[in-house]
NUDREN-14710 format. One record per residue (C-alpha): residue in one letter; x, y, z. Coordinates in steps of 0.25 Angstrom, whole numbers, plus 5000, padded with zeros to 4 digits. Layout:
AXYZ
...
This chain:
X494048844912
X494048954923
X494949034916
X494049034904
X492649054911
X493149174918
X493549234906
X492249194898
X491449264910
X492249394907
X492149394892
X490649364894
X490549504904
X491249574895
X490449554885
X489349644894
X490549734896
X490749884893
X490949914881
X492249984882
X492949844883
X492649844867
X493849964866
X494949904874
X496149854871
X496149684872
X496349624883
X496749474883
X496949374895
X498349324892
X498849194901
X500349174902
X501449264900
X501049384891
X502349464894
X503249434882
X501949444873
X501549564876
X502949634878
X503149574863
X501949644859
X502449774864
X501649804876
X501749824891
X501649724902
X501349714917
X500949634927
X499249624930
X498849624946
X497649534943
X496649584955
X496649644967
X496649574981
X497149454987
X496749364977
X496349364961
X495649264949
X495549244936
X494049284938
X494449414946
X495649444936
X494749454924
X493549544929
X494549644933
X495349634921
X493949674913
X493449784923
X494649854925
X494449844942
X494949734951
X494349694964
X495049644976
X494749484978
X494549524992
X493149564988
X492749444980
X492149444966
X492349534955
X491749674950
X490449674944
X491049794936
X490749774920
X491949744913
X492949844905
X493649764895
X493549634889
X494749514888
X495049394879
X495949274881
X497149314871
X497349214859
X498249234851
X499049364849
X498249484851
X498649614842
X498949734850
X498449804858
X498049714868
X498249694884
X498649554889
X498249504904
X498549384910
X497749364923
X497649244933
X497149114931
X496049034939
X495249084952
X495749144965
X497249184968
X498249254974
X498249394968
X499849384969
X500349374955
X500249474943
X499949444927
X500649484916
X499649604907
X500249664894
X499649794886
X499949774872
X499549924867
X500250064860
X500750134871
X501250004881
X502649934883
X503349884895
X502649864906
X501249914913
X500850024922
X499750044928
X499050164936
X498350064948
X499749984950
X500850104948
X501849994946
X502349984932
X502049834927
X501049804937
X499649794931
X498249794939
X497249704931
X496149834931
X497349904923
X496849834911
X495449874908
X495650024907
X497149974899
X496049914888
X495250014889
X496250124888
X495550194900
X496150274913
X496850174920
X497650104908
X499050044909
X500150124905
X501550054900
X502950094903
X504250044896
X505049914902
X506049844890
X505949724902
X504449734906
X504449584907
X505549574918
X505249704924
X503849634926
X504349524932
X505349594943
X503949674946
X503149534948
X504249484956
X504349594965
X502849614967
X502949454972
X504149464981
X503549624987
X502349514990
X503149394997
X503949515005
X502949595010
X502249515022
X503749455026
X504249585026
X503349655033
X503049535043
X504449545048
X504949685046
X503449705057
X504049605067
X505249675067
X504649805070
X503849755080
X505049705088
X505749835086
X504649895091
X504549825102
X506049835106
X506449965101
X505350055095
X505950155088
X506750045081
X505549995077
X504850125072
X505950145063
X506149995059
X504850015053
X505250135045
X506350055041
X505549945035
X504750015027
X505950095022
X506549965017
X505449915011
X505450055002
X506750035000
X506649884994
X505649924987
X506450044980
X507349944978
X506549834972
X506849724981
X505849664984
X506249504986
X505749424999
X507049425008
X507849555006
X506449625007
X505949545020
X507649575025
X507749715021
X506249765027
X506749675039
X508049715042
X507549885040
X506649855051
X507649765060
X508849855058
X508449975053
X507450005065
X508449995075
X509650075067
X508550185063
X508350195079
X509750205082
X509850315071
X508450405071
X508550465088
X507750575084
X506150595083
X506450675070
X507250585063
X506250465067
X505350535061
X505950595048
X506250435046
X504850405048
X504350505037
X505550475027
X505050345028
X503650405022
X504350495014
X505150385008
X503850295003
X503350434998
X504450434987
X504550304986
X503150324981
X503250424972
X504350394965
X504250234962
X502750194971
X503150054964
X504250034974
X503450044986
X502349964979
X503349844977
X503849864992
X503749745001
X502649845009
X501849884996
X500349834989
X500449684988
X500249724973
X498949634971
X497949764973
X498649894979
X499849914970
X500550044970
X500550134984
X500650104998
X500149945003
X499249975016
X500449895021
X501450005018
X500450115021
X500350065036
X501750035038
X502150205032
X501050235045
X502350215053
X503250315047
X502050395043
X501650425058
X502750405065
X503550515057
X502550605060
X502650595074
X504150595076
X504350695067
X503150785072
X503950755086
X505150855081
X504450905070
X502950955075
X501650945067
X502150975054
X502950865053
X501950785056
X501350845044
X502450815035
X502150665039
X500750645037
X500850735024
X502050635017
X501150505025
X500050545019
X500550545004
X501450455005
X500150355009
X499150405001
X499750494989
X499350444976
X500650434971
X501250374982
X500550264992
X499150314985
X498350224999
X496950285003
X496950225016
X498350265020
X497750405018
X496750385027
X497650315036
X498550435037
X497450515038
X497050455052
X498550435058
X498950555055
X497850675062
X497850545072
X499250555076
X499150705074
X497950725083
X498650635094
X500050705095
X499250825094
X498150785105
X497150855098
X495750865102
X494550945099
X494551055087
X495951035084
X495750895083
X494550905074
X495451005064
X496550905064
X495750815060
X495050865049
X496350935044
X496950815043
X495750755035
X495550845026
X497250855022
X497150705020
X495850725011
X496650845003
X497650775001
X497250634996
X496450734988
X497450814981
X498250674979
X497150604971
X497150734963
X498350764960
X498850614959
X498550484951
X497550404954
X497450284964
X496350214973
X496550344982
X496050454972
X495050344965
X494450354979
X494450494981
X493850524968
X492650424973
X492250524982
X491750474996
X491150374994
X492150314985
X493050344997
X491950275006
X491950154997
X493450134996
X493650125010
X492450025012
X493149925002
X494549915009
X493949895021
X492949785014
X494349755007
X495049745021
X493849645027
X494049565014
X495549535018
X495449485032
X494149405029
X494649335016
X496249325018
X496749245033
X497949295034
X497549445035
X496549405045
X497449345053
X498449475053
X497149565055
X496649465067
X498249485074
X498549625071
X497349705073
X497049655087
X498649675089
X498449815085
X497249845092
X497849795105
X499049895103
X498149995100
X497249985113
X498649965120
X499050105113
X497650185117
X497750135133
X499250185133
X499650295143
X500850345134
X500550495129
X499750535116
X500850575109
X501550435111
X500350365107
X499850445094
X500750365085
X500250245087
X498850255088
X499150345073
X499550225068
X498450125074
X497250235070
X498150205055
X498050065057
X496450065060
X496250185050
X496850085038
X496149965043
X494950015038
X495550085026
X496449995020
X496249865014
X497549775021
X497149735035
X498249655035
X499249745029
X498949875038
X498849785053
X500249715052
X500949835045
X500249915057
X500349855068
X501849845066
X501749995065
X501050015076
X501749935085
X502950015081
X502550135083
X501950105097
X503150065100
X503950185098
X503050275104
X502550205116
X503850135122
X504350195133
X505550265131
X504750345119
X504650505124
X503350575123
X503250625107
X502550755109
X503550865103
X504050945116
X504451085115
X505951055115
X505950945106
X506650955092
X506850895079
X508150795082
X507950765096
X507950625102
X507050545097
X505750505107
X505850365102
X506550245110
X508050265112
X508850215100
X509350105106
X508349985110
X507649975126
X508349885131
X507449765138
């Protein structure tokens, strides 16, 4: 009866609709399997993301299938928008060309699972692909309106002669990234907080080593629970210490650091699906394709700490290099297209600059606004010259779209400690944690230079509070961060890292020793 009733109340809207839904292709709500139906019928097929957010309906599943928009369940409700298409129940065997959508069934749910959509139209076989997922057979439910429509934004099709089971592997590694991700990252973090602790440039580079294993699963397509929980593990454990005994230069710390940048970068650009599907990637439920704000906090790591080590050996245009590659590895449409690791980056880095630097006055001024205005130009010349994404639809809103954007993610952000316990409860033990590092940081009598990583990376930490959406995500990813990189530049046997006239590219490292302090 609820099935029906909600249905009945979106025919009945529809019925006040726009009148464009009168030239679109059909659209029926199919239940059950509609794989093998449609396949037989000649068309493509995908998996549907039914919403966005923690949680979806039946309700919240057909108002966004209609008006071609989702809304995360954080915010409650559903858009007052008119709606753009209308649907039927199918009976009976429709003649092409059609589209088929199974949706859930009944009220409130996990938004964990995905439904099977078929477009039965000239120009579609094998599987979906879509613009706002940019991973081929994975579908969003507001892809359907402008399919029907025929309008920007449509599905497009590419050949699979095994779309069924090629669909399956996807849903399958979608649940296993998901069951793999907090494990992974819960454990690889208490092991770097423990190399930190006993030896921190073990640590430092344990935590490029994780992240490179979880690229490297990823390429790989692994993604099942325990060789992904062993492998992220065992880089951190083992890898951290071996890369200590082997990197005993501040240049080849930092050439490791940015590779690891420069790794994700291509990773990106050639198959951006791979480090979607990573255990570290979107939960696939309302970001999809990109960098997860998870990811994006980790990548500080290597981001910032390259461009110190290497402006240690290298000098200022190093430091460049690194920011430049950061910057567009994070924010570049085609690659981790995030608008709040733009401004993230855009904060850390002139911060860190400005500190190593110890500029003041008119020169710090300059460096400042030169540092804005190359991060404007560039996410400029990006959302011109590249395909769309939530970073250019903000853009071309202008300021005030801008404005807007950023108050809904922190209204977003509100909205997931007050309604989920479990994100509260991480907010309420990592933030104070942070904060109290932090304070301990700013009252320490070690020099500028020693400092200026880590208060960087706490100034990213609070910068993507407020810009991002996943408290969660960015306080346990950065306090793991920032207690490693604390570590390797405040312990005791770490040199002063201001470059001196007789240094050079190769010489000892100003790290710990290679081998552990002993206790």
């Amino acid at each position: 009866m609820a099935r029906a009733a909600a249905l009945a109340l979106v025919l009945f809207a529809l019925l006040t609709g726009d009148a464009r839904a009168a030239d679109q292709l059909p659209v029926y709500v199919v239940e059950g399997q509609l794989m093998e139906f449609a396949g037989g019928a000649g068309g493509a097929v995908g998996l549907l993301v039914p919403g966005a957010g923690p949680e979806t309906s039946r309700e919240q599943a057909l108002a966004s299938l209609v008006r071609g928009e989702v809304r995360n369940s954080l915010r409650g409700g559903t858009s007052e928008d008119p709606p753009l298409i209308s649907v039927d129940e199918l009976s009976g065997a429709p003649e092409p060309p059609y589209i088929l959508v199974s949706v859930p069934q009944g009220g409130k749910q996990s938004n964990d699972r995905r439904y099977q959509v078929a477009v039965v139209a000239p120009g579609y076989e094998g599987i979906l692909v879509s613009d706002s997922t940019r991973i081929p057979g994975l579908v969003s439910i507001a892809d359907i309106a402008p399919t029907a429509l025929g309008e920007d934004g449509a599905l497009g099709s590419t050949a699979d002669a095994h779309a069924a089971a090629t669909l399956r592997d996807l849903d399958k590694r979608i649940d296993e990234h998901n069951d793999s991700r907090v494990p992974a990252g819960l454990f690889a973090g208490l092991i770097l907080i423990a190399l930190a602790i006993l030896w921190p440039k073990a640590g430092l580079l344990g935590f490029g080593a994780a992240l490179l294993a979880n690229l490297a699963l990823a390429l790989a397509e692994v993604s099942s629970f325990w060789p992904t929980v062993l492998v992220i593990c065992l880089a951190a454990a083992a890898g951290g210490p071996l890369l200590a005994l082997a990197l005993r230069s501040d240049l080849a710390v930092g050439l490791f650091l940015a590779g690891i940048v420069a790794a994700y970068l291509v990773a990106l650009g050639s198959d951006g699906s791979a480090v979607a599907l990573s255990s570290f990637g979107p939960s696939q439920n309302s970001r999809f394709y990109g960098l997860s704000n998870f990811l994006e906090t980790m990548l500080l790591v290597p981001a910032l700490g390259g461009a110190v080590f290497l402006w240690r050996r290298l000098g200022w245009l190093a430091f460049t290099g690194v920011a430049l590659l950061s910057f567009v590895t994070v924010a570049g449409n085609r690659f981790g297209a995030d608008g709040g690791g733009a401004i993230v980056l855009a904060v850390a880095f002139p911060l860190l600059a400005i500190l190593l630097a110890r500029l003041r006055g008119r020169r710090l001024a300059v460096a400042v606004g030169t540092a804005v205005a190359v991060a404007v130009g560039l996410l400029v010349l990006d959302a011109v010259t590249g395909p769309e994404s939530h970073v250019s639809r903000a853009l071309d809103s202008g300021p005030s779209g801008l404005a807007a954007d950023l108050r809904d993610r922190v209204e977003l952000s509100w909205d997931r400690i007050a309604q989920q316990a479990g994100i509260a409860a991480v907010v309420a033990v990592c933030l104070p944690v942070l904060v109290l590092l932090v304070i301990r940081l700013l009252r320490s009598d070690a020099p500028l230079e020693r400092r200026a990583l880590p208060l960087a990376y706490a100034a990213a930490l609070a910068t993507s509070l407020v810009v991002n959406d996943s408290p969660n995500d960015v306080l346990t990813a950065g306090l793991v961060g920032y207690v490693v990189v604390e570590a390797v530049m405040l312990r005791d046997r770490c040199a002063a890292l201001s470059p001196s006239p007789g240094s050079s590219p190769g010489s000892p490292s100003s790290l710990p020793a290679a081998a552990p302090p002993r206790s």
